[in-house]
N, C-alpha and C positions, 0 to 999 in steps of 0.2 A: 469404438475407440476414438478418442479425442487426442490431437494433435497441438503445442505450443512449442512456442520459439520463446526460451529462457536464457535470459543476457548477464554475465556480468559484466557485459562490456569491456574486457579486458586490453589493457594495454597492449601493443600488438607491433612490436619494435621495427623499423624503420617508417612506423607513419605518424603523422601530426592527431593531437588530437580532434581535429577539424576530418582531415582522410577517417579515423576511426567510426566518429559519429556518420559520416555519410555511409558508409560500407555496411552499418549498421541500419538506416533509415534504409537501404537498398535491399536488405535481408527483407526486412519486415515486410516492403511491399509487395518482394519475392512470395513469401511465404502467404500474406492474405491472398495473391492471385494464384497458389496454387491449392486452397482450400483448407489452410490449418486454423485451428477454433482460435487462438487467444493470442497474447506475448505477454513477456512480463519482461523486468529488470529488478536486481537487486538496489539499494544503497547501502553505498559503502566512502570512504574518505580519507583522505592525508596520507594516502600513499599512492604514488603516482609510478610506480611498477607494478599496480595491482589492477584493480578498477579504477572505470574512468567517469562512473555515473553518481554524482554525489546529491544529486535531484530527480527522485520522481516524480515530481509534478512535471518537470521538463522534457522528462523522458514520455511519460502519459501523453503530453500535449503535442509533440513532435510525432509519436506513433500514431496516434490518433486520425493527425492532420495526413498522414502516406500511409492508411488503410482502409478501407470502404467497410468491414466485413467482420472483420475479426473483433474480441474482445482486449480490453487492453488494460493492464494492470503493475504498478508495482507490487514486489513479494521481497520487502514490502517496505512501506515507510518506519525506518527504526523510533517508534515513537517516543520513547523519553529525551528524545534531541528537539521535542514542536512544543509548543502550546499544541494541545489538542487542538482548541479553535481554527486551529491554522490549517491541521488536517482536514478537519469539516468543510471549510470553507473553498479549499483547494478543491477538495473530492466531489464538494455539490456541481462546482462550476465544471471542472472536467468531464464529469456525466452527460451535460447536458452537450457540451462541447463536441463529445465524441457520441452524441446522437443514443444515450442510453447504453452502452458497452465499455463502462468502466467495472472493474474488478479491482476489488480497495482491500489492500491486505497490509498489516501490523505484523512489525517484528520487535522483540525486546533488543537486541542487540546481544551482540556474546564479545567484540571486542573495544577492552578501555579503553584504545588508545584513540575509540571516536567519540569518547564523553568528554575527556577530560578539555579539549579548545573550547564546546559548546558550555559548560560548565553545568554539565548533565549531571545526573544520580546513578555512577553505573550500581551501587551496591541496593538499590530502590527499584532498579528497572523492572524488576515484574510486577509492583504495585503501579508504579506508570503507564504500562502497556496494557494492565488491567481497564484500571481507568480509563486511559482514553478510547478502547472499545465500548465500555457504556457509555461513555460520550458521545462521542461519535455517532451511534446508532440511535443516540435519545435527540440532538444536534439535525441528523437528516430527515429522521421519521415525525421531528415534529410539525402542525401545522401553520404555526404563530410562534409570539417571544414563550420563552421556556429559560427554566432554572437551574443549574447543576450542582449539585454537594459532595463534590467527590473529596477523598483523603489528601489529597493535594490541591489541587484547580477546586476555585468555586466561581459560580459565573450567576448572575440575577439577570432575570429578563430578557434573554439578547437575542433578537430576531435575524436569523443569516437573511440575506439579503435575494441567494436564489438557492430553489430546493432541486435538489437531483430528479432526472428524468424517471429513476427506476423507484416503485414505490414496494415498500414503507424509504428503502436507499440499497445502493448496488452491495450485488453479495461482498460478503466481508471473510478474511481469511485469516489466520492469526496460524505461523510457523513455529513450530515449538515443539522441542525433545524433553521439554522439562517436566517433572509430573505432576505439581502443583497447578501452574498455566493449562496444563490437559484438561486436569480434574476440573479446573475452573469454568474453560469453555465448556466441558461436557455438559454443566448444572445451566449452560445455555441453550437455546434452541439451535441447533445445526446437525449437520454428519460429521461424524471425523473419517481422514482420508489417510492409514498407517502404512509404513513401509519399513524393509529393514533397515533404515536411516533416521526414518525422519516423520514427522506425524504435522499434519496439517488439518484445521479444523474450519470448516465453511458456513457459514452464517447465510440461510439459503434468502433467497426471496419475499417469502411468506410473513404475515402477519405475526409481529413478537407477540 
């Protein structure tokens, strides 16, 4: 049995958001010194009675820095809010950051009211979330510059600058109740991991 520390970071009335994050960075090195495998945080935005975590790169880089041990991931980056690139780029560098123990997970997003400031596609988000997991995966696993054609983003040549420690790139996890994105991941290589809630699909290690 495997053990995580799952955050929404929740608002947490009479403390600053300054108190919250520290209380939080306190957990975390809590729980790597007492032997739990991973953490994660969600993103979430524009509501400030609700979560307080509207970056996980932030969050990655800060757990990271006050864990020795543990894995560390968001669950996940709601991707049709990034340029994919941007994911790439963030994910290779935190890999390397956190010493090989990143855990890089996608999420479509379920609520409008975080697309519409970013000037997202909520009614497109599961062709975006699609995409940017073949990106993403094609972005970390490649060796040199590399080309992408997807139905939205298309990118020629572009060499990231540094490639993730975990090779072909750190497992990849994509959250999803919907059955379409299921079916989708399944015609991928991974496990899927069900519950009576919620279906999570893992994109292992291994050679695509």
């Amino acid at each position: 049995m495997k053990f995580a520390h799952f955050s929404h970071v929740w608002n947490k009335p009479g403390m600053t958001a300054a108190e919250r994050y520290a209380q939080l960075w306190r957990e975390l090195a809590a729980c790597d010194e007492i032997g739990f495998d991973s953490c994660f945080a969600v993103e979430h935005h524009f509501n400030p009675n609700e979560s307080w975590m509207p970056s996980p790169s932030i969050y990655c880089a800060v757990a990271a820095a006050r864990t020795r041990r543990m894995r560390v991931g968001a669950m996940g980056y709601v991707a049709p809010l990034y340029d994919p690139l941007r994911i790439a780029e963030d994910a290779a560098v935190l890999d390397n950051l956190m010493n090989g123990r990143l855990e890089l997970g996608l999420v479509a997003g379920i609520v409008p009211d975080f697309f519409g400031p970013y000037r997202a596609d909520f009614n497109n988000r599961r062709v975006l979330t699609h995409e940017a997991l073949n990106f993403v995966k094609q972005a970390l696993s490649s060796d040199g510059a590399f080309s992408f054609d997807g139905p939205v983003h298309q990118y020629q040549n572009v060499t990231l600058s540094v490639k993730p420690l975990q090779k072909p790139h750190p497992p990849l996890w994509i959250h999803s109740r919907d059955a379409e994105t299921l079916a989708f991941l399944m015609s991928e290589a991974g496990v899927a991991h069900q519950s009576q809630h919620q279906s999570y699909l893992l994109g292992g290690r291994g050679q695509d």
